[in-house]
KEBAZA-695208 format. One line per 8 residues: number of its first residue (from 0); for each residue z, y, x negated of C-alpha. Coordinates in nm, 2 decimals, decimal comma. Last residue first. Example, Ala and Ser with C-alpha at 12.3 -4.5 7.8 and 13.67 -1.06 7.14 Angstrom:
2
1 = 0,71/-0,11/-1,37; 0,78/-0,45/-1,23
END
This chain:
164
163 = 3,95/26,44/-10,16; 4,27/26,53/-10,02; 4,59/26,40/-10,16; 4,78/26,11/-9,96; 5,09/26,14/-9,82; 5,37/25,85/-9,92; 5,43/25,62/-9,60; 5,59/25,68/-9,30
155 = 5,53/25,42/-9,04; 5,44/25,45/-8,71; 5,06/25,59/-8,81; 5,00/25,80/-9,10; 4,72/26,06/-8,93; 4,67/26,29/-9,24; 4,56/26,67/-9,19; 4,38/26,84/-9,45
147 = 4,44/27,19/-9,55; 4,24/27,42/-9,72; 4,20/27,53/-10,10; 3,83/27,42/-10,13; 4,00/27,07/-10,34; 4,21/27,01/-9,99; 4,53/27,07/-10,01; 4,76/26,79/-9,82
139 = 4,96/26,73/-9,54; 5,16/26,53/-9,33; 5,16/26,28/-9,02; 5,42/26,02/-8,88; 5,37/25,85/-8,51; 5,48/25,89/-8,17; 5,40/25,75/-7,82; 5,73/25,70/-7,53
131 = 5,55/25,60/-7,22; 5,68/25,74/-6,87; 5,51/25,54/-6,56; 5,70/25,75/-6,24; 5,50/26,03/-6,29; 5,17/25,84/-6,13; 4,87/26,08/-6,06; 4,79/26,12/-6,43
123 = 4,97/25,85/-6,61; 5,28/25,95/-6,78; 5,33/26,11/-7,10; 5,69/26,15/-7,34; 5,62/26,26/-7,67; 5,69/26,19/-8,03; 5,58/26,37/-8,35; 5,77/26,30/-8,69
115 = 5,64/26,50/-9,02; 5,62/26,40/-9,39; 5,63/26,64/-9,70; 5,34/26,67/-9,92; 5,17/27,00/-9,84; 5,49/27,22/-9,66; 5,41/27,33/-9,24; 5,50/27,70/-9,30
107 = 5,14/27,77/-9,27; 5,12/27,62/-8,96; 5,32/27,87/-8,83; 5,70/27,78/-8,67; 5,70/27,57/-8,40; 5,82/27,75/-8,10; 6,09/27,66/-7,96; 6,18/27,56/-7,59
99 = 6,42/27,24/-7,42; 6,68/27,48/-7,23; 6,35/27,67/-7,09; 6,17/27,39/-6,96; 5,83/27,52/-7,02; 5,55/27,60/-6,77; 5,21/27,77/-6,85; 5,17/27,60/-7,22
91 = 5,10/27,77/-7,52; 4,98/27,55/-7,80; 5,16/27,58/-8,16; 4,96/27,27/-8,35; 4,74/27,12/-8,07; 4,77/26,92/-7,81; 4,50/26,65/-7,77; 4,19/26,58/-7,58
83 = 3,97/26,27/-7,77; 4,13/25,97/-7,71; 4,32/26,09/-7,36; 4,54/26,46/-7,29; 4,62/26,64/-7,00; 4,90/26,96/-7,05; 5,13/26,93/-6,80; 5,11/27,19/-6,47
75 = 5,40/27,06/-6,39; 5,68/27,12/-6,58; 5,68/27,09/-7,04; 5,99/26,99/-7,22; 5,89/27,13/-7,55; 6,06/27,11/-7,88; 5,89/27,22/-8,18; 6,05/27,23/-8,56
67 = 6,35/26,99/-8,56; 6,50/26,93/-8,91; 6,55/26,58/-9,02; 6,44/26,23/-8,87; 6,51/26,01/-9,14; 6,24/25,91/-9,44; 6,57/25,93/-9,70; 6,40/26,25/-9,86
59 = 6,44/26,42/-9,51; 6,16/26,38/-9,19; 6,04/26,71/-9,06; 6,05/26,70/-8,67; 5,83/26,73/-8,40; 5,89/26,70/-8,01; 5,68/26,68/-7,72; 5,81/26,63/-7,36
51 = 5,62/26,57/-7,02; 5,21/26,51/-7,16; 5,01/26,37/-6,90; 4,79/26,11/-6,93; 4,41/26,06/-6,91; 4,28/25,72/-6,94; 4,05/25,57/-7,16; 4,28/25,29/-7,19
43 = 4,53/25,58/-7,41; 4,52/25,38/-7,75; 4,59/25,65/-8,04; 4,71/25,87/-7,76; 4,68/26,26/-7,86; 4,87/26,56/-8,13; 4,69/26,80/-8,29; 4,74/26,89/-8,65
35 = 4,58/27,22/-8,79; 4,37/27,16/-9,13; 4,02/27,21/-8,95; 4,15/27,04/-8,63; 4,27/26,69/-8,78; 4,38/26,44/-8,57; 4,76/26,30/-8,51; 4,74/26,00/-8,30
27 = 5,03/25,88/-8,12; 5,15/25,54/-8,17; 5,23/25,31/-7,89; 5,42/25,30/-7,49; 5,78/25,29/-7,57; 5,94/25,31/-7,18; 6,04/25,63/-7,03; 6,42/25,54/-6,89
19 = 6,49/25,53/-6,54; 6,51/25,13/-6,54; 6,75/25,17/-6,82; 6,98/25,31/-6,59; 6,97/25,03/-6,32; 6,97/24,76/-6,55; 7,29/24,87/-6,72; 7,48/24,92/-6,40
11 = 7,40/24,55/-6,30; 7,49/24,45/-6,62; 7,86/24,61/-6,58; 7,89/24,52/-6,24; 7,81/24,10/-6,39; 8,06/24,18/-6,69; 8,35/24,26/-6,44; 8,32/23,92/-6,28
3 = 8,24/23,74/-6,62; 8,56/23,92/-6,79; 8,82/23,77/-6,48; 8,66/23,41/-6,52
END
């Protein structure tokens, strides 16, 4: 009886803190901007959302989340983004969270073959209280004209194609 009374505090603590927490909303989409990736809402409703916290990382051999290369925790003025408005590779914004800022490195530092993590945090335009988590995988590959293609792999990390 003793463990049941402390275990119903316990839940009611639980509850409370993980109704502050962003919930997972999908898969980002990573689209192709003439070799550059840039970063949007596979399934956004049509809706605009804000974008609070973006983060890429290189994945290791094992497929695990490696080597950060851009963190941004971004104040108000967020960046807006739907289907078709995205974030892309390196963007400036007007207000970063300075304890949660570095710049990406160029894109040409960005290796052909390996794999890349993306996450963000949006909320609803008009409603910061609705936090989705997004992400998704992307990499790269030459192109046969010597560019750079961008590949979109979805929430699960498979092998990166080569450009045709």
């Amino acid at each position: 009886m003793r463990k049941f009374v402390l275990l119903i505090p316990a839940l009611i603590l639980l509850n409370g803190c993980f109704a502050s927490v962003s919930h997972y909303g999908g898969t980002a989409r990573v689209l192709d901007q003439n070799g550059v990736p840039c970063f949007a809402l596979k399934d956004s409703g049509f809706s605009d959302w804000t974008v609070s916290f973006l983060q890429v990382s290189r994945l290791d051999q094992g497929g695990q989340k490696g080597e950060i290369l851009w963190v941004d925790g971004i104040d108000a003025p967020r960046p807006v983004i739907n289907k078709k408005d995205c974030i892309l590779w390196r963007q400036a914004f007007e207000n970063v969270d300075a304890q949660m800022h570095e710049l990406p490195p160029a894109i040409e530092q960005l290796h052909s073959g390996l794999i890349y993590s993306v996450q963000m945090n949006t909320s609803r335009v008009g409603d910061d209280r609705s936090g989705r988590w997004y992400s998704s995988h992307f990499c790269l590959s030459q192109s046969p004209s010597g560019g750079r293609v961008v590949h979109d792999l979805g929430v699960k990390p498979d092998a990166c194609p080569v450009a045709n």
